[in-house]
MARNUPA-894159 format. One record per residue: x, y, z of N, C-alpha, C, CB in turn; residue number from 1. Coordinates in nm, 4 decimals. Glycine has a CB too. Example, Ala and Ser with C-alpha at 12.3 -4.5 7.8 and 13.67 -1.06 7.14 Angstrom:
<n.px=1.3190; n.py=-0.5690; n.pz=0.7800; ca.px=1.2300; ca.py=-0.4500; ca.pz=0.7800; c.px=1.3200; c.py=-0.3300; c.pz=0.7800; cb.px=1.1308; cb.py=-0.4473; cb.pz=0.9046; pos=1>
<n.px=1.2850; n.py=-0.2250; n.pz=0.7080; ca.px=1.3670; ca.py=-0.1060; ca.pz=0.7140; c.px=1.2900; c.py=0.0030; c.pz=0.7870; cb.px=1.4084; cb.py=-0.0598; cb.pz=0.5725; pos=2>
end
This chain:
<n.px=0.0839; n.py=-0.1184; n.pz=0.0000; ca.px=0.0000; ca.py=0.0000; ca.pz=0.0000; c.px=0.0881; c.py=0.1244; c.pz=0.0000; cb.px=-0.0953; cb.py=0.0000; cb.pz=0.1215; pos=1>
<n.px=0.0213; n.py=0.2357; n.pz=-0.0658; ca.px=0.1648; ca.py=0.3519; ca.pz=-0.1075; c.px=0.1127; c.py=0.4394; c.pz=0.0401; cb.px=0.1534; cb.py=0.4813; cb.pz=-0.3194; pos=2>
<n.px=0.2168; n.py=0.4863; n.pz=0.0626; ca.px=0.2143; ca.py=0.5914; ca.pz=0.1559; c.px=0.2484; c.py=0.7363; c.pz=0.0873; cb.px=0.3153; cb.py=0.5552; cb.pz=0.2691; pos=3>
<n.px=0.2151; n.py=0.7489; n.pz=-0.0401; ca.px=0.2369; ca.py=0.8968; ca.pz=-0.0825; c.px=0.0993; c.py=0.9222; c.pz=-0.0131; cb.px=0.2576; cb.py=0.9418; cb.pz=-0.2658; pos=4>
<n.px=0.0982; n.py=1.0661; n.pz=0.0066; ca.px=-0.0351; ca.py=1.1555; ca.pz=0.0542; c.px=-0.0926; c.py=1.1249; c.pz=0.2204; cb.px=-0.1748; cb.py=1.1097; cb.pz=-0.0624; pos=5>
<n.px=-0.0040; n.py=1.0336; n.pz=0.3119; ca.px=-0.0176; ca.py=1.0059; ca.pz=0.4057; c.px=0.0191; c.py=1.1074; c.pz=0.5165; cb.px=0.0282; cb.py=0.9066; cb.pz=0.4013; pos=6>
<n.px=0.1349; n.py=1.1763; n.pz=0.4945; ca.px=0.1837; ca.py=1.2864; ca.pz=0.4791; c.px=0.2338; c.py=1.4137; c.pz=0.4805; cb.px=0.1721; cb.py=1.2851; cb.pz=0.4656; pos=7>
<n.px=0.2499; n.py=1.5427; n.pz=0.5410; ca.px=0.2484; ca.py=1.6501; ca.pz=0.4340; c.px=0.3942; c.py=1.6609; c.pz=0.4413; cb.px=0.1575; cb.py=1.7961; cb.pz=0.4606; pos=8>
<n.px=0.4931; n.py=1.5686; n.pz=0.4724; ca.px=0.6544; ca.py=1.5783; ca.pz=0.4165; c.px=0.7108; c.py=1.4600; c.pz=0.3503; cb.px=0.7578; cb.py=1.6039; cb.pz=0.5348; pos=9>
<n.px=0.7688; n.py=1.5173; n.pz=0.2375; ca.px=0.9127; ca.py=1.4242; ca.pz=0.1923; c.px=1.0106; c.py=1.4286; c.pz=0.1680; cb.px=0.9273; cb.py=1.3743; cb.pz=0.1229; pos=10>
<n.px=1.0501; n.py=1.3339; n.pz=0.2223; ca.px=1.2190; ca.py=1.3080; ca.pz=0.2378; c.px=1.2114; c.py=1.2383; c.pz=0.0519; cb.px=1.2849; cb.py=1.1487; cb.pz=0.4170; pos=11>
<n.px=1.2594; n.py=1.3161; n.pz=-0.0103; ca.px=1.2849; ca.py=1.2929; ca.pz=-0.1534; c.px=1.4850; c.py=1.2320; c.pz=-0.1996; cb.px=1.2357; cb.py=1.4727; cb.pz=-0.2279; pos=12>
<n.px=1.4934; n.py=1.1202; n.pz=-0.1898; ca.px=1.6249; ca.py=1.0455; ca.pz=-0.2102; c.px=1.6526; c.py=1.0185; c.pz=-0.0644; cb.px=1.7512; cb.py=1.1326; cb.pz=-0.2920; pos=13>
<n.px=1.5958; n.py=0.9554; n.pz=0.0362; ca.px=1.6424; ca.py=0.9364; ca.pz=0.1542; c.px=1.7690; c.py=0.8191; c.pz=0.1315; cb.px=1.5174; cb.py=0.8959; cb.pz=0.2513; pos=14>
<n.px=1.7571; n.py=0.7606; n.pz=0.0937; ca.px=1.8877; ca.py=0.6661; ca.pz=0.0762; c.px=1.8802; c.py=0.5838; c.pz=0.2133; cb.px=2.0497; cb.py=0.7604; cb.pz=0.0588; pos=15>
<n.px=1.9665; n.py=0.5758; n.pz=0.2916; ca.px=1.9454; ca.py=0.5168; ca.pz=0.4357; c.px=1.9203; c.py=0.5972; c.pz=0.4955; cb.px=2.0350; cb.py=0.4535; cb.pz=0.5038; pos=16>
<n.px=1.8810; n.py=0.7033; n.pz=0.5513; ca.px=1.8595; ca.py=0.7840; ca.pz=0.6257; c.px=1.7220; c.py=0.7999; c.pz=0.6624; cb.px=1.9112; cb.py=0.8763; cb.pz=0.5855; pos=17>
<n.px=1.6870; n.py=0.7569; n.pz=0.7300; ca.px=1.4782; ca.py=0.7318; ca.pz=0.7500; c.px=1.4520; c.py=0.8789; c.pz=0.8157; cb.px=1.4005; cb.py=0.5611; cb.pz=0.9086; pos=18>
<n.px=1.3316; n.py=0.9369; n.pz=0.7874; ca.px=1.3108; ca.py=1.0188; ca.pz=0.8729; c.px=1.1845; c.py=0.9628; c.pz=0.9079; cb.px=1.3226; cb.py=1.1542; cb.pz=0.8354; pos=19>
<n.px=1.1386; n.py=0.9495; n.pz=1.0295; ca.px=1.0498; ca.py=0.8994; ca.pz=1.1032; c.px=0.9134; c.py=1.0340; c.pz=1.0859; cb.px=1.1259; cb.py=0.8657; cb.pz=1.2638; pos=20>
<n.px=0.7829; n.py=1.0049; n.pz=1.0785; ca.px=0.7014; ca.py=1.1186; ca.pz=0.9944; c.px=0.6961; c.py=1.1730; c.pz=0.8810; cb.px=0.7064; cb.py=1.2051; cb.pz=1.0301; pos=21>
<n.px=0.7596; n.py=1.1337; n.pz=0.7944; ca.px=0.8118; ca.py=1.1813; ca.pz=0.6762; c.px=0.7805; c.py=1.0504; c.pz=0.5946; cb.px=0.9711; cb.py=1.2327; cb.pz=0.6842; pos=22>
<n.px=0.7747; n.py=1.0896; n.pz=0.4431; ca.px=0.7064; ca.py=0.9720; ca.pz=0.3315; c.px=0.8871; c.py=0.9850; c.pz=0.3116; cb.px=0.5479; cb.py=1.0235; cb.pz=0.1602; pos=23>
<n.px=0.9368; n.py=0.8767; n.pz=0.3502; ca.px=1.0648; ca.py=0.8835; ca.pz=0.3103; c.px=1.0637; c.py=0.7718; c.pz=0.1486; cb.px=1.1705; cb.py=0.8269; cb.pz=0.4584; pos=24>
<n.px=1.1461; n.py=0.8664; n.pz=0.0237; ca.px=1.1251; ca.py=0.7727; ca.pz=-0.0841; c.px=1.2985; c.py=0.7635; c.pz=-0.1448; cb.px=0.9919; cb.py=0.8408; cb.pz=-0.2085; pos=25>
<n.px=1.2930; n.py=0.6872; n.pz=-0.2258; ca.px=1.4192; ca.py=0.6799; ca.pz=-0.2646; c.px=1.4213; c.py=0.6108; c.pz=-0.4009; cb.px=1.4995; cb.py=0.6134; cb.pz=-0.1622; pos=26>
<n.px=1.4829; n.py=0.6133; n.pz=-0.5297; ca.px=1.4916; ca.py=0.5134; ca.pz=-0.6526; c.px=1.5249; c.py=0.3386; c.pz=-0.6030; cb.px=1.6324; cb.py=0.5776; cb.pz=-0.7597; pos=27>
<n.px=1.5661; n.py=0.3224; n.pz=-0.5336; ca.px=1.6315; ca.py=0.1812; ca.pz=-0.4818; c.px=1.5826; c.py=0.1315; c.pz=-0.3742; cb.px=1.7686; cb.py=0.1836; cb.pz=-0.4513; pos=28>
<n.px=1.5062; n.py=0.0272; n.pz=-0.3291; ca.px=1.4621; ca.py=-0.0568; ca.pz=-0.2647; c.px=1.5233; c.py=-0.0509; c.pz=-0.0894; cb.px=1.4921; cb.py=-0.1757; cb.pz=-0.3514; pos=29>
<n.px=1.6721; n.py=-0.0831; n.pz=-0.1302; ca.px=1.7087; ca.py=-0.0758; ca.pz=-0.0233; c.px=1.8421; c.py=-0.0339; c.pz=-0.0476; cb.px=1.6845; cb.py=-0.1827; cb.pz=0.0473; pos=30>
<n.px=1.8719; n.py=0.0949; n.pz=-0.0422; ca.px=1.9513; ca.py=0.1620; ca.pz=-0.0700; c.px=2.0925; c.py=0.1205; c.pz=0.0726; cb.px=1.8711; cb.py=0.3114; cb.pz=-0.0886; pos=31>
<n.px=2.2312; n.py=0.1274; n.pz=0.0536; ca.px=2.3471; ca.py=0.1032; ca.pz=0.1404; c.px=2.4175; c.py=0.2513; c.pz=0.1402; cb.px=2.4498; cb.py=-0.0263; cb.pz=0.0799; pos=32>
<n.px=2.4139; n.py=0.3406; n.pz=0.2668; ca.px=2.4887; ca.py=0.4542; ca.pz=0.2015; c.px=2.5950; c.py=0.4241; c.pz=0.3654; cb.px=2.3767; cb.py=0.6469; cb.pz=0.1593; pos=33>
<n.px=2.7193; n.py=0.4236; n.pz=0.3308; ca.px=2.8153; ca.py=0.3831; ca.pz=0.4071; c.px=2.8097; c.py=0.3097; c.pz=0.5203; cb.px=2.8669; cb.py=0.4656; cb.pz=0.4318; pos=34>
<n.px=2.7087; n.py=0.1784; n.pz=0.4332; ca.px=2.7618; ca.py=0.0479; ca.pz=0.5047; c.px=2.5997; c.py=0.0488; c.pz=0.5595; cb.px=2.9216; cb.py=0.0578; cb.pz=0.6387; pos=35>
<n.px=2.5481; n.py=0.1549; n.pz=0.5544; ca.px=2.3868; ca.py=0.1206; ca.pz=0.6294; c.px=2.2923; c.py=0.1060; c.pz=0.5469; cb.px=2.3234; cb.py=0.2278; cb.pz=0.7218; pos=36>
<n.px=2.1818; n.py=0.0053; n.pz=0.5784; ca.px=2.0934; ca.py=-0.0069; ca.pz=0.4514; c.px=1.9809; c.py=0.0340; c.pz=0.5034; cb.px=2.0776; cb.py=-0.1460; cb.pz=0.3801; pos=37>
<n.px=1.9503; n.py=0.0961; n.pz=0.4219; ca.px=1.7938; ca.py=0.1704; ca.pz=0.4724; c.px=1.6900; c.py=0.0907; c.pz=0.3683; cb.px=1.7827; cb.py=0.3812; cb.pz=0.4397; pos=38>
<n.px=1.5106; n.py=0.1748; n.pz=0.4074; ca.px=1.4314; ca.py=0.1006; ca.pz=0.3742; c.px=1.3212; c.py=0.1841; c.pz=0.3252; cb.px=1.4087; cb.py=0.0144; cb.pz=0.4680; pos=39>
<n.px=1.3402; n.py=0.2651; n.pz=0.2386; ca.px=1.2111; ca.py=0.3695; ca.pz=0.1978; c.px=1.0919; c.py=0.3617; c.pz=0.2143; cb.px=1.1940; cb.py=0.3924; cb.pz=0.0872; pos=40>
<n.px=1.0271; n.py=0.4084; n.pz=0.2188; ca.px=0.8547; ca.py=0.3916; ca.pz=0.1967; c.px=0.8103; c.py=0.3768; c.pz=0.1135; cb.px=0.7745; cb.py=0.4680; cb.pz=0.2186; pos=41>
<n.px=0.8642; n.py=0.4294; n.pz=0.0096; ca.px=0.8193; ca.py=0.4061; ca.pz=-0.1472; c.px=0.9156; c.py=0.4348; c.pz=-0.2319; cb.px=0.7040; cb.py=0.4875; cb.pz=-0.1960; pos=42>
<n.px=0.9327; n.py=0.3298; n.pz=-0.3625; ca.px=1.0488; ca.py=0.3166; ca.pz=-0.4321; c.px=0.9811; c.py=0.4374; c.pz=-0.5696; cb.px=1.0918; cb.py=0.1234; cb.pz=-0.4737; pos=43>
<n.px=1.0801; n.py=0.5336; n.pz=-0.6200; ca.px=1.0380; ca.py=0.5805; ca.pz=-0.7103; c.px=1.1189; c.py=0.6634; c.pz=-0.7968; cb.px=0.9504; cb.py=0.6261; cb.pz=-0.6723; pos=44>
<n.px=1.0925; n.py=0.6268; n.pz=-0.9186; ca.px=1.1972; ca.py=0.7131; ca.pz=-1.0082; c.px=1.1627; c.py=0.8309; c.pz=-1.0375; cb.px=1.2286; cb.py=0.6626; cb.pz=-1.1324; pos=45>
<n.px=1.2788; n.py=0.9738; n.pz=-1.0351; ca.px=1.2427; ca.py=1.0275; ca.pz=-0.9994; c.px=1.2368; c.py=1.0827; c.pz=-1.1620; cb.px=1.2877; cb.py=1.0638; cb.pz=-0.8813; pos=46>
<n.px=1.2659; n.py=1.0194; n.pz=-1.2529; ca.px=1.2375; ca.py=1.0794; ca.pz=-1.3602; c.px=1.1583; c.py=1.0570; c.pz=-1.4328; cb.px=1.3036; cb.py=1.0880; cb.pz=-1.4132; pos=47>
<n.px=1.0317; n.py=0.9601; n.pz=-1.3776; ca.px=0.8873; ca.py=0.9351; ca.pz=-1.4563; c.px=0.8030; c.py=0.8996; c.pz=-1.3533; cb.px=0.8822; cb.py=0.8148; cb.pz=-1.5743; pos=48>
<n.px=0.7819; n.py=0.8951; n.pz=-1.1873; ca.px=0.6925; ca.py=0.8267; ca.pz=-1.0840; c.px=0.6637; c.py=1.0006; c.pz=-0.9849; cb.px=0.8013; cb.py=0.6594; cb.pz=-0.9768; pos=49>
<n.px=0.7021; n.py=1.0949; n.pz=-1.0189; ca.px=0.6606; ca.py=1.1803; ca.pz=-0.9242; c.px=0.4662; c.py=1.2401; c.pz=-0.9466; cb.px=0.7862; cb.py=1.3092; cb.pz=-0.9407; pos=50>
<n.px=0.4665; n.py=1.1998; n.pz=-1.0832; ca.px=0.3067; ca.py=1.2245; ca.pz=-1.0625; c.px=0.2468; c.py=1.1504; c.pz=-1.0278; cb.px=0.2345; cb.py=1.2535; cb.pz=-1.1471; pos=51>
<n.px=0.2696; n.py=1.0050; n.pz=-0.9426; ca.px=0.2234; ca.py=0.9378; ca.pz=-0.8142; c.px=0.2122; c.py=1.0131; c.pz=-0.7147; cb.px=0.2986; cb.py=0.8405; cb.pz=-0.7703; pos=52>
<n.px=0.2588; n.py=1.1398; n.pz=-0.6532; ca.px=0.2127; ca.py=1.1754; ca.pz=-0.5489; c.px=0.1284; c.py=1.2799; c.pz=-0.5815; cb.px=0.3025; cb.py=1.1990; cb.pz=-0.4614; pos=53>
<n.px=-0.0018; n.py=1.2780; n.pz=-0.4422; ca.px=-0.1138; ca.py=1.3225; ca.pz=-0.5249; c.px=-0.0834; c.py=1.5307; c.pz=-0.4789; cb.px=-0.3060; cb.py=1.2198; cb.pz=-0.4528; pos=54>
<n.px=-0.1355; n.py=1.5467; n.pz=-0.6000; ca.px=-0.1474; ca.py=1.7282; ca.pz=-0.5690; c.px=-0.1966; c.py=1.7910; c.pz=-0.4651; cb.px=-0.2260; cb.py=1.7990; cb.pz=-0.6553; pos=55>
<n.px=-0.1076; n.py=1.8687; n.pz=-0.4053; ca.px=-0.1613; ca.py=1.9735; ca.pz=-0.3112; c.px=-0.1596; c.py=1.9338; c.pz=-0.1452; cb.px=-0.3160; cb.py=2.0017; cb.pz=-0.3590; pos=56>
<n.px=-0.0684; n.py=1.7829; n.pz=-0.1536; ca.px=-0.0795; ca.py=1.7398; ca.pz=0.0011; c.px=0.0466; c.py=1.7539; c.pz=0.0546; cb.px=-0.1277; cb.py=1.5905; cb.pz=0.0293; pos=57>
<n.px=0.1627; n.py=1.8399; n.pz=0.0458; ca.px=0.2812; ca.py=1.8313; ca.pz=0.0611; c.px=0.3099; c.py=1.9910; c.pz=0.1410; cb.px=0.3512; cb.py=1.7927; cb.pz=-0.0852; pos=58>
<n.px=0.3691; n.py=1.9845; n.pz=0.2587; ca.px=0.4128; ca.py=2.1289; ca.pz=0.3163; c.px=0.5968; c.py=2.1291; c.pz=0.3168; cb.px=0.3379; cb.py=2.1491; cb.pz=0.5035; pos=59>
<n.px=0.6298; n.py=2.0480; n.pz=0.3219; ca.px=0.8049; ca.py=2.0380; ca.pz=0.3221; c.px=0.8085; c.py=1.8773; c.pz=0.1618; cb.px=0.8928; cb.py=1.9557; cb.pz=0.5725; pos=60>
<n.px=0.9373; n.py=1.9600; n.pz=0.1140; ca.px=0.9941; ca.py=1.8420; ca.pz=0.0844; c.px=1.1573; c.py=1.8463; c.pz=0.1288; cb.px=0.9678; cb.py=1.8155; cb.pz=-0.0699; pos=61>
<n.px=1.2170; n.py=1.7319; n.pz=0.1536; ca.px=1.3453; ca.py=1.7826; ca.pz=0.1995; c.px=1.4499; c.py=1.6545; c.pz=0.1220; cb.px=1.3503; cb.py=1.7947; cb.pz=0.3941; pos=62>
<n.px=1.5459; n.py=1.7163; n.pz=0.0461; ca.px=1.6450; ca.py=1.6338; ca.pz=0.0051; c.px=1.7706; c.py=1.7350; c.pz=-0.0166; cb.px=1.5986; cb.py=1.5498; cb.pz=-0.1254; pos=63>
<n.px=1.8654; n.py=1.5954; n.pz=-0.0242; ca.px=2.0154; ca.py=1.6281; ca.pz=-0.0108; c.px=2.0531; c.py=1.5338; c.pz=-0.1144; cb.px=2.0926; cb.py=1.6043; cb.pz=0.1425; pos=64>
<n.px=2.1912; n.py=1.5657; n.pz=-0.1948; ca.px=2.2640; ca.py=1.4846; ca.pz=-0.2554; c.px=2.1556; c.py=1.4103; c.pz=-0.3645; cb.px=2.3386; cb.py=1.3940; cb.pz=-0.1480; pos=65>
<n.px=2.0396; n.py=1.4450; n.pz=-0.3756; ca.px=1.9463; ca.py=1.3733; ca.pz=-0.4834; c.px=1.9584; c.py=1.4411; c.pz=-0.6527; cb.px=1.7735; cb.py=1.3955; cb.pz=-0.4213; pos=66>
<n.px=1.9372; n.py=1.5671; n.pz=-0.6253; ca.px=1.9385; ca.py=1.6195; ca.pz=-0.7631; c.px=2.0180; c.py=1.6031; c.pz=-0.8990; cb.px=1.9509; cb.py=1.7208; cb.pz=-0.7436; pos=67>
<n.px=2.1563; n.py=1.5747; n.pz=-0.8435; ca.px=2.2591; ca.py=1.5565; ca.pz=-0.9071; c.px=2.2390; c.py=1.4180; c.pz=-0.9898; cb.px=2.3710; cb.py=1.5641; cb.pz=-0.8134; pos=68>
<n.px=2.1568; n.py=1.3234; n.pz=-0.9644; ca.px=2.1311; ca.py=1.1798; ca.pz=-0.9943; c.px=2.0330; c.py=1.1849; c.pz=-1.1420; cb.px=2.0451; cb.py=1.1005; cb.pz=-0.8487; pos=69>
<n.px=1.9588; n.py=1.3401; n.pz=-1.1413; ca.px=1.8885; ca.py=1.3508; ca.pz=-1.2341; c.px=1.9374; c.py=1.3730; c.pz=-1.3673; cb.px=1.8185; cb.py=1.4257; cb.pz=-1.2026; pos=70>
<n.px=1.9076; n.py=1.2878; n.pz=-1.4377; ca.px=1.9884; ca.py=1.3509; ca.pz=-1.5966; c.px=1.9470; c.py=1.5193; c.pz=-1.6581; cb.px=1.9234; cb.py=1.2285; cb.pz=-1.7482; pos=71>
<n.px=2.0412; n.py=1.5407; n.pz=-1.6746; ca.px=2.0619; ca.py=1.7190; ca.pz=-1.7060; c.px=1.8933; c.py=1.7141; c.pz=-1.8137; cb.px=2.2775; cb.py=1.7790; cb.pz=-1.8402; pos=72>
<n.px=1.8917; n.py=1.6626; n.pz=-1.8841; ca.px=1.7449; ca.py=1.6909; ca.pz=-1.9864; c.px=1.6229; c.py=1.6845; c.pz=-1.9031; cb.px=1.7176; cb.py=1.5665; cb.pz=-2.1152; pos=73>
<n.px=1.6149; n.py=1.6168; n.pz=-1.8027; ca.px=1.4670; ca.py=1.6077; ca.pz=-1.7372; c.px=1.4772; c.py=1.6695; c.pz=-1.6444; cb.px=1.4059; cb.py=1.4852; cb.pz=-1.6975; pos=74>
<n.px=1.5721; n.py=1.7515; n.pz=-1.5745; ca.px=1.5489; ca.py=1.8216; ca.pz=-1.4190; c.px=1.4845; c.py=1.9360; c.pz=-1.4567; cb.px=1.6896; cb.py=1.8630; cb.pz=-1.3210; pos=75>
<n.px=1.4202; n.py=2.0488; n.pz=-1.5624; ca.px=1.3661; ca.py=2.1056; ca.pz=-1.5587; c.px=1.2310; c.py=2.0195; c.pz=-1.5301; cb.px=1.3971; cb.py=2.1782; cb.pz=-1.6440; pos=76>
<n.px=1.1706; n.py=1.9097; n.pz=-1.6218; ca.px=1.0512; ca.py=1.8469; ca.pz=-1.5146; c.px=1.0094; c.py=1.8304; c.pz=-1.3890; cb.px=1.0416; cb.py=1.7590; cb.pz=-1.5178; pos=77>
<n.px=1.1641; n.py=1.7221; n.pz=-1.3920; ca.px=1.1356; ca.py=1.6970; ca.pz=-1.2407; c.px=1.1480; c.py=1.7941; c.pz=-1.0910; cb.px=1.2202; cb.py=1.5944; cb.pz=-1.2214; pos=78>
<n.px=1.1902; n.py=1.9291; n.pz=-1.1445; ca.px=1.1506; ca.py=2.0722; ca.pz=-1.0788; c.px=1.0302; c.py=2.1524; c.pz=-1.0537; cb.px=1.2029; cb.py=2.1504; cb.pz=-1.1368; pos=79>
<n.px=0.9650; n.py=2.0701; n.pz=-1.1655; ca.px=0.8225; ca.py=2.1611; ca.pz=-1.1900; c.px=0.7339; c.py=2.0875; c.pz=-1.1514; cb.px=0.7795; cb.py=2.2079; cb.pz=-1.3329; pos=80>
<n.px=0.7246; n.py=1.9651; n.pz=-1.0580; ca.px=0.6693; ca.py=1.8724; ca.pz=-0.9898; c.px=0.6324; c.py=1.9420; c.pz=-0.8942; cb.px=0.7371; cb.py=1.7660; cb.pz=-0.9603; pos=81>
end
């Protein structure tokens, strides 16, 4: 069952890093970021799955180190999400 819209924050590329209250999502299942494996809430690419989350239910989104993962042609999209 998806936990987008459950909600009103996301942790957008959490990688291992859970934030507890937060729709934590990530491209990879179970992502290893120095040696720790974390466990997203929902797996999603971020360059065709963001119009899975539904409009207008979001007050924070919070990411680090994610953007850079996006290929240079689609981050104007995936900005305008």
């Amino acid at each position: 069952m998806s936990k987008l819209g459950e909600s009103p924050y996301l942790h957008l590329g959490c990688g291992a890093k859970y934030l507890p209250g937060w729709v934590n999502v990530d491209g990879v299942a179970a992502p290893v970021v120095e040696g720790v494996t974390g466990h997203p809430d929902e797996v999603l690419d971020l360059h065709h799955d963001l119009g899975r989350i539904p409009s207008a239910t979001l007050n924070w989104i919070y990411t680090s180190h994610t953007l850079e993962h996006v290929y240079p042609d689609l981050l104007p999209g995936v900005l305008a999400h």
